[in-house]
C-alpha positions, 0 to 999 in steps of 0.5 A: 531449480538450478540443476533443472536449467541446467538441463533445460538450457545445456548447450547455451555455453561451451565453457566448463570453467566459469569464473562466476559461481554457477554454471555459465550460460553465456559469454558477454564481451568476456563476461559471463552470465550463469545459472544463478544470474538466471535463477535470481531474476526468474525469483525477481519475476515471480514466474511459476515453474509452469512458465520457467522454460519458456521465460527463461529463454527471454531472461537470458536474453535481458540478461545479454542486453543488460550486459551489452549496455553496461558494457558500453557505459563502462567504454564510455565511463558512465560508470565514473559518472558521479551521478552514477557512482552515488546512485549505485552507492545508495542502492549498495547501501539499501540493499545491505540495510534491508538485509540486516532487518529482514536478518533481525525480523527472521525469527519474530514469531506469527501471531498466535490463533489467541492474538488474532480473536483478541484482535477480532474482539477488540474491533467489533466494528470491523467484523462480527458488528460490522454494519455497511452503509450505500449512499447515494451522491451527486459530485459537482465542481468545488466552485460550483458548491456555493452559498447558492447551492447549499441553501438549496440542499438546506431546504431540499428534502432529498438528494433528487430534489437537490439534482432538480434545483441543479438542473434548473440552474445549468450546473452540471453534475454526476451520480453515483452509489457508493458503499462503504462500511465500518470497517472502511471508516474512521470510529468517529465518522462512523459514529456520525453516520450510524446517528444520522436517519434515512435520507439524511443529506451531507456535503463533502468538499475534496480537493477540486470537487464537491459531494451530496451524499444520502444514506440509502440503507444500512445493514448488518454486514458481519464477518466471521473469526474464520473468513477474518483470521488470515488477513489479521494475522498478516496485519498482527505480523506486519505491525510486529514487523515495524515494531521490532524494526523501529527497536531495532533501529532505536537500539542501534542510535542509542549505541552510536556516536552522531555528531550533526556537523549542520546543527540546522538538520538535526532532529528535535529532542521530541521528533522521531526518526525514520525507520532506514530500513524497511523489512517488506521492501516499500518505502523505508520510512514505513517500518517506524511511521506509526499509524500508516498500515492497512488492517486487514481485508475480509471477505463477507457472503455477499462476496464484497471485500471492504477493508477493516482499517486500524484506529488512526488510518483514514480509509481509502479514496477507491476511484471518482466520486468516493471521498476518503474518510478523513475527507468526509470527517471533514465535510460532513455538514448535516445539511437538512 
């Protein structure tokens, strides 16, 4: 890629001789801007080569800004700024902390075809007996769910006869059909909803807002070892990634000498710490947090992509009027 912008863009610098590595595209107050400056914010960007030309035109560009404004923070010694100097600090820090775990996580080994269809077998309920519920909701205020409301929902024998009484009493709320699988919710839950009959009503209170669900249907929704395995095995890698960070990490304490000078901050004997650096660049904390990843997205034939979710992971809230597993755990009510 180098030596192709340095065709693509020859002519950008008259210097033969920069003093940054790479050839020099252009000369800012002094400061030059090369082709590896270049080349690294069109990686950044994630640009296909089919786009480089032309994009690497307005990078050179953002590039030139960039440095203008730099250089007129450093007039104005913005740069002396404490603020700044511990802002820049901090992001020296990170990036070399990250460097030395993705260094470490280089060589952990992909998951092998056996540890995916041991992982495929062992969670039944996310693939081969996955089964999809639709529900039918009405989403009213939080207020609006009072003893009033739910004596009425107690004795109405299905969710229409509920959205009458609602109607008749001016409260306003709306509809919707969700769909939601095993795979989208927590074991338990999912449990409580396989052994509850057609039609059977529930109530869910999230946050500022109430839900009366009904099961509509149920239905095998399978999915295969094959259209399943890339999306475990990018699970199986990620969690290996954590547990060989959080190692890692513990290794590194264990060798150390920390002294708490403020013996209020200091970490209970039980508590574990996070993670400091993290191999995928989200939050640094989420290479040690146990717990907290999504397992794998699998596709089914009718074309719908639920998410298969670990054991301990509430499912995810997907827009208004969805409610998250760990809020429908919560809520679940039985009304009858």
């Amino acid at each position: 890629m180098v030596a192709l912008l340095s065709a693509a863009l020859a002519g950008c610098s008259g210097r033969s001789a920069p003093t940054k590595p790479g050839q020099a595209l252009a000369n800012v107050n002094g400061e030059e801007i090369t082709v590896l400056q270049l080349n690294e914010e069109i990686q950044r960007a994630g640009i296909p080569a089919t786009r480089q030309p032309d994009a690497s035109k307005q990078l050179l560009q953002a590039l030139i800004d960039r440095e203008l404004l730099e250089h007129a923070a450093t007039q104005e010694k913005l740069d002396r700024d404490p603020k700044v100097m511990g802002a820049i600090e901090r992001a020296r820090s990170l990036i070399v902390a990250q460097a030395y775990m993705q260094k470490r996580l280089a060589n952990v080994a992909k998951p092998t075809p056996a540890e995916v269809e041991e992982y495929y077998k062992a969670h039944p309920d996310y693939f081969d007996k996955r089964k999809q519920f639709s529900m039918d909701q009405l989403v009213i205020a939080g207020s609006d769910l009072t003893p009033e409301v739910r004596k009425a929902a107690d004795s109405a024998r299905s969710l229409e006869e509920v959205a009458v009484w609602l109607d008749a009493h001016g409260i306003k709320y709306g509809r919707a059909q969700i769909t939601r699988s095993t795979a989208d919710l927590n074991p338990a839950l999912a449990k409580k909803l396989l052994a509850m009959p057609k039609g059977q009503l529930f109530s869910v209170r999230e946050g500022e807002r109430a839900m009366m669900l009904s099961i509509a249907e149920v239905r095998e929704a399978p999915v295969p070892l094959n259209v399943a395995t890339p999306q475990i095995a990018q699970y199986l890698l990620t969690r290996k990634h954590k547990e060989v960070a959080a190692a890692e990490v513990d290794r590194l304490r264990e060798g150390a000498r920390i002294e708490y000078l403020n013996k209020e901050l200091a970490l209970d004997a039980r508590a574990a710490p996070a993670s400091l650096a993290n191999p995928r660049g989200t939050d640094a904390g989420d290479a040690g947090r146990a717990g907290k990843a999504v397992a794998p997205a699998a596709g089914t034939a009718s074309g719908t992509g639920p998410a298969a979710m670990p054991e301990t992971a509430p499912a995810r809230t997907t827009g208004a009027g969805t409610p998250d597993a760990a809020a429908v755990d919560r809520g679940v009510a039985g009304l009858k």
